[in-house]
SERO-99479 format. One line per field, with one value per residue (C-alpha): x, y, z; residue number from 0; residue in three letters. Coordinates in nm, 4 decimals. Example, Ala and Ser with C-alpha at 12.3 -4.5 7.8 and 13.67 -1.06 7.14 Angstrom:
# SERO-99479
X (1.2300, 1.3670)
Y (-0.4500, -0.1060)
Z (0.7800, 0.7140)
k (0, 1)
r (ALA, SER)
//
This chain:
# SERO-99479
X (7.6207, 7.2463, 7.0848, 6.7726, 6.7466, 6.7491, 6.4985, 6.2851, 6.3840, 6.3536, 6.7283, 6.9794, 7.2713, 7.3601, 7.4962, 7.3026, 7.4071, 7.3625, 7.3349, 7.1671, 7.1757, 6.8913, 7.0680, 7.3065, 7.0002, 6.8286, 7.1718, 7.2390, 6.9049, 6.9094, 7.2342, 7.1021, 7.1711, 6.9368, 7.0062, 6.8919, 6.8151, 6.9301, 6.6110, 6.7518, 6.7908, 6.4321, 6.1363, 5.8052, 5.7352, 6.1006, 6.0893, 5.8126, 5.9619, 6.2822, 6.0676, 5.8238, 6.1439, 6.2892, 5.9459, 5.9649, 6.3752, 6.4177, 6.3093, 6.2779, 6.2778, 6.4783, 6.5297, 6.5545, 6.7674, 6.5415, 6.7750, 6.5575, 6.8308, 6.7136, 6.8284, 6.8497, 6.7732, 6.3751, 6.2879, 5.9658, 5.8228, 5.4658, 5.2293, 5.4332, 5.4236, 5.7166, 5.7963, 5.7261, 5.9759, 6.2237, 6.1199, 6.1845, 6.5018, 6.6536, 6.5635, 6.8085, 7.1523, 7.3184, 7.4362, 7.8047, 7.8009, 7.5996, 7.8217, 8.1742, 7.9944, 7.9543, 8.2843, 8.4364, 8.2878, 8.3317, 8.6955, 8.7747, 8.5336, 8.2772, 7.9436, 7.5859, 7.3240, 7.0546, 6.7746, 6.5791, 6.7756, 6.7575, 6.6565, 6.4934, 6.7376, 6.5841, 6.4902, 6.4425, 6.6528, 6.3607, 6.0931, 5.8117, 6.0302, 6.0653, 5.6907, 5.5743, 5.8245, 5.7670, 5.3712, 5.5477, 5.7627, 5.3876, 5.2662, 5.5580, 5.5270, 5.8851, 6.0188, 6.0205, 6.3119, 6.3563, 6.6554, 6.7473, 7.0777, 7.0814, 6.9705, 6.6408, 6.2925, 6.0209, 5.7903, 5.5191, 5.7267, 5.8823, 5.5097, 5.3910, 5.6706, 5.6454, 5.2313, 5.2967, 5.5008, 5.8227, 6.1512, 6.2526, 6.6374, 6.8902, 7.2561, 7.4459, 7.8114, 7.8207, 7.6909, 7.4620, 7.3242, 7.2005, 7.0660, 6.8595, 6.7345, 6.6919, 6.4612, 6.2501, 6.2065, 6.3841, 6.4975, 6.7896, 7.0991, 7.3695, 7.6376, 7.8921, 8.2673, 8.4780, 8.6065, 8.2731, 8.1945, 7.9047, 7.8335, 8.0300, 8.1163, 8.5073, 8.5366, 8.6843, 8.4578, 8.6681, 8.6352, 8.2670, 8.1456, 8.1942, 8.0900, 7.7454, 7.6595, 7.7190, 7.5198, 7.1945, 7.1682, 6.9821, 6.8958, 7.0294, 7.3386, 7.4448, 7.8357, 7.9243, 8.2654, 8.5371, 8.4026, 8.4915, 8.6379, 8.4690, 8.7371, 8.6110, 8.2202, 8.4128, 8.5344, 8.2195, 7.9820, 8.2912, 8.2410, 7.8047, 7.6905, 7.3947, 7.5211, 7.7425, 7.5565, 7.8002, 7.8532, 8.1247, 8.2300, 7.9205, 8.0444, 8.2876, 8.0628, 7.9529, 7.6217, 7.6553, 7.5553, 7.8565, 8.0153, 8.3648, 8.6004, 8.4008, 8.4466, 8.8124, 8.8649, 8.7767, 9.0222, 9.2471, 9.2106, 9.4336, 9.2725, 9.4499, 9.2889, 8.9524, 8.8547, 8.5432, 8.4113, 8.1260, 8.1657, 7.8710, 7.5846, 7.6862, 7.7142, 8.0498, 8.0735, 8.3956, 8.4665, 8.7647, 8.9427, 8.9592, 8.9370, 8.6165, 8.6511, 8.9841, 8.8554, 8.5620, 8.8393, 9.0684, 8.9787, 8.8889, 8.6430, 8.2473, 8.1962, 7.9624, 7.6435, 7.4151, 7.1848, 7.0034, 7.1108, 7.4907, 7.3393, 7.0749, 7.4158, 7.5848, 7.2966, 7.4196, 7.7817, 7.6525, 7.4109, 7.6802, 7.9559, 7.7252, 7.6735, 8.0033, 8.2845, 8.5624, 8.5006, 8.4606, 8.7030, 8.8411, 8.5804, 8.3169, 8.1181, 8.2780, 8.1860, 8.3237, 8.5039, 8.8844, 8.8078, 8.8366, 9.2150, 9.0872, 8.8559, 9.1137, 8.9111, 8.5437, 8.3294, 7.9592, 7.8066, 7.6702, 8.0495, 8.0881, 7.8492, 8.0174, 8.3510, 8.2290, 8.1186, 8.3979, 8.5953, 8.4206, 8.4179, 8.8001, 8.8575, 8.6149, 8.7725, 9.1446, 9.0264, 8.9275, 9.2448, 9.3574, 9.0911, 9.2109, 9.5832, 9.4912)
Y (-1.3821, -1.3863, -1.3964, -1.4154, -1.8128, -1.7366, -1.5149, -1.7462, -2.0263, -1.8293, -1.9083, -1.7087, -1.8587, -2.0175, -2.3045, -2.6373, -2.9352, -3.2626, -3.5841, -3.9210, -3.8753, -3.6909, -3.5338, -3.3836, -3.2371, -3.0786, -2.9608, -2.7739, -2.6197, -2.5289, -2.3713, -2.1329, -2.3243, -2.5587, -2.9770, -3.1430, -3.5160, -3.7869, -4.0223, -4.2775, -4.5332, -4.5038, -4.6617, -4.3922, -4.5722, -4.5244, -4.1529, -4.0730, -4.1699, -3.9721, -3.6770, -3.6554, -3.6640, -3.3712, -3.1684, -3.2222, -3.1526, -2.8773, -2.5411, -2.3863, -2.5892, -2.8640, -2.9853, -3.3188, -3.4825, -3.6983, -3.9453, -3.9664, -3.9939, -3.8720, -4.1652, -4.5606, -4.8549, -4.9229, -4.5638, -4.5568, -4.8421, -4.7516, -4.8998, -5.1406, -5.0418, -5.0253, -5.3767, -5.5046, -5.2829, -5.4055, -5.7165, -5.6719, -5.5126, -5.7893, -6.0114, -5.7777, -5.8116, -6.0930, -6.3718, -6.3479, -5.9368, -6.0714, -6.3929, -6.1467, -5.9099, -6.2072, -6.3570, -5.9981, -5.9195, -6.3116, -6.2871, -6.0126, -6.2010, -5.9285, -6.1550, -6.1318, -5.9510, -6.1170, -6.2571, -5.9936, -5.7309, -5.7783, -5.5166, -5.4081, -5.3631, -5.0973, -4.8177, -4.4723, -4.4707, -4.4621, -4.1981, -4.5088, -4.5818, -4.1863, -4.0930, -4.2644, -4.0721, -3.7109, -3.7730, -3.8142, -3.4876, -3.3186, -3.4111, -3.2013, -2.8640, -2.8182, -2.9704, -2.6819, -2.7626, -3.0618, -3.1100, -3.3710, -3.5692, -3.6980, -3.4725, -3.2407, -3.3794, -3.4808, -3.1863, -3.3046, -3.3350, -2.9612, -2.8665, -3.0428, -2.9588, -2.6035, -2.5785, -2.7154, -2.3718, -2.5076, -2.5073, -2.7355, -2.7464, -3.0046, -3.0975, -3.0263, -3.0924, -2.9153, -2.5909, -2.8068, -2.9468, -2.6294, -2.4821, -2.8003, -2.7184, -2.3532, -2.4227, -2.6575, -2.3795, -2.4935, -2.2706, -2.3191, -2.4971, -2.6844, -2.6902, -2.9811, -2.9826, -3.3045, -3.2490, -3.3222, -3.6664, -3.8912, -3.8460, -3.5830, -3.4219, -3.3687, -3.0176, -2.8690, -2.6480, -2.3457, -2.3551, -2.4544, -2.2347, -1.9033, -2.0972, -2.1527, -1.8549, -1.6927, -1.9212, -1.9069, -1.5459, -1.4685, -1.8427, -1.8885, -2.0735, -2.3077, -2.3911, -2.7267, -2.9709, -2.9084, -2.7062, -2.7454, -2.4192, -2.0998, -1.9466, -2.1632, -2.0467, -1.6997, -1.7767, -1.9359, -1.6615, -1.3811, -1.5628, -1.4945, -1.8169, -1.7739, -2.0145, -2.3201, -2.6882, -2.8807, -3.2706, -3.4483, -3.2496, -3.3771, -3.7383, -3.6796, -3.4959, -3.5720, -3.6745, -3.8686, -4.1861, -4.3582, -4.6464, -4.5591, -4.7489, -4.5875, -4.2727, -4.3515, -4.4347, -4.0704, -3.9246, -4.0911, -4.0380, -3.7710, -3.6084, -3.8052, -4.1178, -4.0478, -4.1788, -4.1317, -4.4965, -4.6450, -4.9415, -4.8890, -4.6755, -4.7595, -4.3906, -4.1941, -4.0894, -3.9999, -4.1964, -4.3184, -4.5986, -4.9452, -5.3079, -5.2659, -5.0155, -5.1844, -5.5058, -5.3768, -5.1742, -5.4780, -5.5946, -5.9823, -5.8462, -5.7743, -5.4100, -5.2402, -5.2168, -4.8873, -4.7103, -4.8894, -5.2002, -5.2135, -5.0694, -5.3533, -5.5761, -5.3500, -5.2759, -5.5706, -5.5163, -5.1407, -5.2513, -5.5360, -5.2742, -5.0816, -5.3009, -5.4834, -5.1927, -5.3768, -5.6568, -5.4303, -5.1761, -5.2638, -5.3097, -5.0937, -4.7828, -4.4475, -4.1838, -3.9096, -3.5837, -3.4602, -3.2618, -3.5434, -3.4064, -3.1496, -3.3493, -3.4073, -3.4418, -3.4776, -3.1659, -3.0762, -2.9770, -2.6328, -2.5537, -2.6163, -2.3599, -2.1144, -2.1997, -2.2132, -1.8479, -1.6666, -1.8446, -1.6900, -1.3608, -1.3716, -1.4329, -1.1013, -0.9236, -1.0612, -0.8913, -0.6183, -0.5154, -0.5933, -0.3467, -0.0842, -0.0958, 0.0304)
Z (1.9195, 1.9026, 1.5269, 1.3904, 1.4040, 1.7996, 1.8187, 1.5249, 1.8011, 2.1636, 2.2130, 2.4224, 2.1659, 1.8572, 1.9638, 1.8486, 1.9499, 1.7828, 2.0237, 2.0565, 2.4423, 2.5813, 2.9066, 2.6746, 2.4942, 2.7682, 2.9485, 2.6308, 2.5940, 2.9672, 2.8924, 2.6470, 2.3206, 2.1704, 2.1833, 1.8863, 1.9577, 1.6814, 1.6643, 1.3814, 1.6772, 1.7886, 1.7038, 1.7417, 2.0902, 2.1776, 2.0500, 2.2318, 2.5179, 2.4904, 2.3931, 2.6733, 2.9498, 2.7214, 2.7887, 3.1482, 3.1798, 2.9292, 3.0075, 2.6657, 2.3100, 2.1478, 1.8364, 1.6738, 1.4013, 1.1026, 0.8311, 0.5024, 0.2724, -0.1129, -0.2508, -0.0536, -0.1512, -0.1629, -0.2155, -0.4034, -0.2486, -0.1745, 0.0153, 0.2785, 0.6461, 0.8231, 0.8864, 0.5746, 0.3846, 0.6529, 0.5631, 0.1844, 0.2247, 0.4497, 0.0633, -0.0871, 0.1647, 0.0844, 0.2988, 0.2632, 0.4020, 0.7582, 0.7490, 0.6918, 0.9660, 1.1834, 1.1883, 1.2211, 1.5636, 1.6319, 1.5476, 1.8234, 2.1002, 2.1178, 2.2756, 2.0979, 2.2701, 2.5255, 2.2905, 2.5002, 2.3551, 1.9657, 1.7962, 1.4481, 1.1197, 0.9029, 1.2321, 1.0769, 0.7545, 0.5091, 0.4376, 0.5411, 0.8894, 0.9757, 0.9044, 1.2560, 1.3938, 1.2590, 1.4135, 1.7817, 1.7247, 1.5936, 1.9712, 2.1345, 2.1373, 2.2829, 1.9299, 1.7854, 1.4872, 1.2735, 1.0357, 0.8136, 0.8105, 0.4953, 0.1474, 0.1199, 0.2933, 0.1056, -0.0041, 0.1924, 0.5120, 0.4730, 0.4539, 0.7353, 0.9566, 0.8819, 0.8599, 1.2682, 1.3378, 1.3840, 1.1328, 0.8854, 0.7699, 0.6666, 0.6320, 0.2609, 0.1610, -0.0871, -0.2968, -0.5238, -0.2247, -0.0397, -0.3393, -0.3581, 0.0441, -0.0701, -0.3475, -0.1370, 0.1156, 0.3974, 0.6935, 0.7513, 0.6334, 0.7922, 0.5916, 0.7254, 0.6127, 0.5583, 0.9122, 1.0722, 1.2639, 1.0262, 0.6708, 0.4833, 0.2185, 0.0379, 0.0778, 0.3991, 0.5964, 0.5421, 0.1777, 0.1790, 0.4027, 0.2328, -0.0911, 0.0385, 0.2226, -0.0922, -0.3064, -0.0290, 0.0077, 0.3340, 0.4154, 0.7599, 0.7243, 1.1036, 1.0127, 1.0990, 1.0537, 1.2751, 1.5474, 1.9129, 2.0132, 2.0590, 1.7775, 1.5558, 1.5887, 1.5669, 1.2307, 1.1206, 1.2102, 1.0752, 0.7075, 0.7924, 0.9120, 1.1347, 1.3993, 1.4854, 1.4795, 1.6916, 1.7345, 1.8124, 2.1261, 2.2875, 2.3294, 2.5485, 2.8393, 3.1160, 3.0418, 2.7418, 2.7169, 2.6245, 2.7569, 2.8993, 2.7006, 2.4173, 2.5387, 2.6223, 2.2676, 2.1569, 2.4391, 2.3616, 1.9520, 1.7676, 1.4467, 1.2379, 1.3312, 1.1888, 0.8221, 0.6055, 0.5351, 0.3988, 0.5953, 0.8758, 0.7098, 0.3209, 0.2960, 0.3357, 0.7609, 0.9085, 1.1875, 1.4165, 1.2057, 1.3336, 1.2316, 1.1011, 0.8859, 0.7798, 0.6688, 0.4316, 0.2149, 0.1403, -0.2266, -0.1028, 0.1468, 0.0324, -0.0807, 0.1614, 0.0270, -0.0761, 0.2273, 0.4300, 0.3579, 0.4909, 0.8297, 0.8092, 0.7964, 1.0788, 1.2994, 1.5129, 1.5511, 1.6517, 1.9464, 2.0641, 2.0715, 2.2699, 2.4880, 2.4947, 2.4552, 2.5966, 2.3706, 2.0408, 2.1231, 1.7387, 1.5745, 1.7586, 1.5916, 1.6752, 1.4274, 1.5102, 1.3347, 1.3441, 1.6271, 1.8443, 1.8223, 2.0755, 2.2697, 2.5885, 2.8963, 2.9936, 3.0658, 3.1768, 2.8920, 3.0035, 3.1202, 2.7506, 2.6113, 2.8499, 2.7126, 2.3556, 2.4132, 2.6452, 2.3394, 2.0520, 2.3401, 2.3757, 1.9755, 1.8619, 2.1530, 1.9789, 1.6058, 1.7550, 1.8913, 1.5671, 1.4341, 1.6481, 1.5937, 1.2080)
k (0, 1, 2, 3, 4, 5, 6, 7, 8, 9, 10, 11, 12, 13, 14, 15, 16, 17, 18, 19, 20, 21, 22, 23, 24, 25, 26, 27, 28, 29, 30, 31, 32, 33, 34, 35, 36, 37, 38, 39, 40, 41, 42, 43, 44, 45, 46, 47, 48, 49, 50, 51, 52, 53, 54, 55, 56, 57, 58, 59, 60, 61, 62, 63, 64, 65, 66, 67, 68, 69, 70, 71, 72, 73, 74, 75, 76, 77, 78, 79, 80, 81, 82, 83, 84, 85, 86, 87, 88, 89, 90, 91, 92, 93, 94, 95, 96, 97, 98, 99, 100, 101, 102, 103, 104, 105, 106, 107, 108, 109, 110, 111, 112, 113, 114, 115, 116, 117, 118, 119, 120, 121, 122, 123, 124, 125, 126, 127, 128, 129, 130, 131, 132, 133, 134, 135, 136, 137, 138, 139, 140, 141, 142, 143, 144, 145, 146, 147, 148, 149, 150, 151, 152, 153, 154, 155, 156, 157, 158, 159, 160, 161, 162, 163, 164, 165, 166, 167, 168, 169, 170, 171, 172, 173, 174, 175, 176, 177, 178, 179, 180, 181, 182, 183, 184, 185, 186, 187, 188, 189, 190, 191, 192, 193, 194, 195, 196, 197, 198, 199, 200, 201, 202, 203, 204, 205, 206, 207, 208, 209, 210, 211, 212, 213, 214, 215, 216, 217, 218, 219, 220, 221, 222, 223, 224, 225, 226, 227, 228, 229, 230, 231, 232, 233, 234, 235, 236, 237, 238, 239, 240, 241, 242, 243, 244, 245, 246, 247, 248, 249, 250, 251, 252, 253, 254, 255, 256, 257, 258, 259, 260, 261, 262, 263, 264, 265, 266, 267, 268, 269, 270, 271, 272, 273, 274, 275, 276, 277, 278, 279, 280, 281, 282, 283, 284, 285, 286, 287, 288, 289, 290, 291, 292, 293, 294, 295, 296, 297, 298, 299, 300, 301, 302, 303, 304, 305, 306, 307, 308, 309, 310, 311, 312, 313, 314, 315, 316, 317, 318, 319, 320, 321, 322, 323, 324, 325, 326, 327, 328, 329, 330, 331, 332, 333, 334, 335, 336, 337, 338, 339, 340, 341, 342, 343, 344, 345, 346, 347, 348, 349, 350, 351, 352, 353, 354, 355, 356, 357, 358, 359, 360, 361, 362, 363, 364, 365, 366, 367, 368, 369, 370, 371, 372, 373)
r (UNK, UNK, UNK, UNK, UNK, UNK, UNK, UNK, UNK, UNK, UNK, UNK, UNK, UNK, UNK, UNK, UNK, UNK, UNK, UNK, UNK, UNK, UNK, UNK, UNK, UNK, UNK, UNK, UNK, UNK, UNK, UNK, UNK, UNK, UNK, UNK, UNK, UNK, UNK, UNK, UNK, UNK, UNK, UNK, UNK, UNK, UNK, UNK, UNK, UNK, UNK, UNK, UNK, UNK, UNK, UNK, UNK, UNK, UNK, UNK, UNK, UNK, UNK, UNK, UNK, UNK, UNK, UNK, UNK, UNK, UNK, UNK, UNK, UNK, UNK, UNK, UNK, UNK, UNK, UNK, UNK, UNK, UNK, UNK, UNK, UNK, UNK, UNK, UNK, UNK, UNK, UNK, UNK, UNK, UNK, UNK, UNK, UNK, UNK, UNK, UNK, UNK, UNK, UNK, UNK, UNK, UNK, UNK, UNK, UNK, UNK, UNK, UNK, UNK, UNK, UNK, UNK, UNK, UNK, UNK, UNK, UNK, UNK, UNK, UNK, UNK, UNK, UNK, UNK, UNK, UNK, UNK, UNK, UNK, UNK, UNK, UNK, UNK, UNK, UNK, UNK, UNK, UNK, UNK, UNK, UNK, UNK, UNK, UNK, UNK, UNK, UNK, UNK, UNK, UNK, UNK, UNK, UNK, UNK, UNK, UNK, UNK, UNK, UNK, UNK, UNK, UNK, UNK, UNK, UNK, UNK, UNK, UNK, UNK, UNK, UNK, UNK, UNK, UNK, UNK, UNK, UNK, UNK, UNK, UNK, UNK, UNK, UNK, UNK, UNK, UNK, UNK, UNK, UNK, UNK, UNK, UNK, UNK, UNK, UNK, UNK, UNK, UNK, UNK, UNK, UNK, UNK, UNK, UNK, UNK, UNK, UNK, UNK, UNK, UNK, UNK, UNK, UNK, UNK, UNK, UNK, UNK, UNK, UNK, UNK, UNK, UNK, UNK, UNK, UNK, UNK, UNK, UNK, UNK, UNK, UNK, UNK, UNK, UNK, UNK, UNK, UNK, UNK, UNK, UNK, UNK, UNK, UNK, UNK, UNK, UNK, UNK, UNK, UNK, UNK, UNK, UNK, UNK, UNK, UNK, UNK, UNK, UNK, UNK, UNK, UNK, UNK, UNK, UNK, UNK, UNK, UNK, UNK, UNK, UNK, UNK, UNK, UNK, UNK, UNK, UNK, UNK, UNK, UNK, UNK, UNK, UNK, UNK, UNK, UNK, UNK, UNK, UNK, UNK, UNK, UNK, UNK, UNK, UNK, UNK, UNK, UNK, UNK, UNK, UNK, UNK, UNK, UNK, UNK, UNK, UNK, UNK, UNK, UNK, UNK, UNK, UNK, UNK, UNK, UNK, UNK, UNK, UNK, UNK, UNK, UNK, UNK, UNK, UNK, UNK, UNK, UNK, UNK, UNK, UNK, UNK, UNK, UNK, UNK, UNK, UNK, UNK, UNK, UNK, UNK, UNK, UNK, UNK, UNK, UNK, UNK, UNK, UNK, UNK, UNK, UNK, UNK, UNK, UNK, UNK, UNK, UNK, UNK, UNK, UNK, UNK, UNK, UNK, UNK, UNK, UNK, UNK, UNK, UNK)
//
């Protein structure tokens, strides 16, 4: 399994593993694979936190996951810190979307948080909210790859990630898109399929990913949408993809961080019940269909708004169904991709590696047979 990207990395496999939980991170890492840590929850003093257990629980390197989308609402503002382009952006939601919000989680008796507990509405979806964060990750020599969720990084960012020593990639949906990361000079590429958990593409990831490893040439290719099963990563890396960036199959471990009737909901989900709605982040995510997602498609209802701002209206109903999962098992936040179809019972995540490669182990060993018989 190993590939250049490992030994770029100092990883045993190609396994990456997107999560917001940092056990998972460092458990993966440990396990020879490389945890990637979302930080679009965090504030810099929250990141900095997470990051500095990572260096002391994580053996090798880790990774972590940026959201500067290339195009959001109050891009091109210049010249506001962090809080004031919050501030200006809350001018821009309108009333009625936090008042339908509002009476949505009221409706199904999910509580508000402690007053102690309140947190900010913008976090790291901007280029001005993510640049505190990128100087924590600078400070961590562990951190050795950054990727973006949402379109191509800023120039300057590539270059100051990659002046630091470390790799800078993102996540594309499509050919145009990782032609765009190519000529930027990115690293790598994640190319996600329409299966995948969180924003996606159309095209499924067995059509896209032969399209893009074509189109990229020898830019390191991680496939991700749909992958849970050591076949799969088989398949992925058989069409030249340098790796598999996993996601979903990560909240259903043992060390996630997710509430149990939350993490019920995903056992307990077949792969039919995911949908790709604008209705949380204002940009297309899959996610497991509820209430929620329900009541912003019917034509009476407010449209969700563009990126940032429908997250600035859903930021609440994300925290409260965090904290109240019983309450806001219909309406709570669950993206996740149609692999949750697979996602039966709960695991340790380093038994998961293992699996993921005595799968892919099992699945060369099947072709080869195949091979032979010729």
């Amino acid at each position: 399994m190993r590939t250049e990207i490992c030994d770029r990395l100092g990883i045993e496999f190609p396994i990456f593993a997107f999560t917001h939980c940092r056990d998972v991170a460092a458990a993966v890492s440990n396990a020879g694979g490389i945890g990637v840590l979302g930080a679009v929850g965090f504030t810099a003093e929250q990141l900095e936190v997470e990051l500095a257990w990572l260096d002391e629980h994580v053996t090798g390197v880790y990774g972590v996951d940026l959201v500067i989308p290339s195009k959001y609402e109050g891009k091109g503002v210049e010249g506001l810190s962090p809080d004031e382009l919050e501030a200006k952006l809350a001018e821009m939601v309108p009333q009625g979307h936090r008042d339908f919000a509002e009476q949505l989680l009221n409706e199904h008796g999910v509580p508000h948080l402690p007053a102690e507990e309140q947190v900010n509405q913008l976090l790291g979806w901007t280029a001005t909210t993510v640049a505190p964060q990128i100087e924590v990750i600078l400070n961590h020599p562990k951190a050795k790859l950054v990727a973006n969720a949402l379109g191509t990084p800023p120039d300057d960012v590539i270059k100051q990630i990659q002046d630091s020593g470390r790799l800078i990639g993102a996540l594309c949906g499509s050919v145009k898109h990782a032609l765009a990361h190519k000529a930027a000079g990115l690293d790598f590429v994640v190319c996600q399929g329409t299966e995948g958990g969180g924003h996606c593409g159309e095209v499924s990831s067995m059509v896209l990913w032969p399209q893009v490893i074509d189109a990229i040439g020898d830019l390191p290719l991680l496939a991700a949408g749909g992958i849970g099963n050591g076949r799969q990563v088989a398949a992925a890396m058989a069409m030249g993809a340098a790796g598999a960036w996993t996601g979903s199959i990560w909240l259903t471990v043992e060390e996630a961080n997710i509430p149990p009737a939350q993490m019920q909901s995903y056992l307990d989900a077949s792969s039919s019940d995911t949908v790709r709605s604008r209705a949380w982040t204002g940009k297309p995510a899959r996610m497991l269909k509820n209430d929620w997602t329900e009541a912003w498609e019917q034509p009476e209802n407010p449209k969700p708004l563009p990126m940032p701002l429908q997250m600035m209206v859903a930021i609440d109903g994300v925290k409260r169904g965090h904290r109240y999962p019983e309450q806001a098992k219909d309406v709570n936040f669950n993206p996740v991709g149609q692999i949750v179809g697979m996602m039966n019972k709960v695991e340790r995540s380093a038994d998961v590696v293992a699996r993921l490669i005595q799968e892919y182990v099992d699945a060369c060993e099947r072709l080869n047979k195949l091979n032979d018989a010729l």
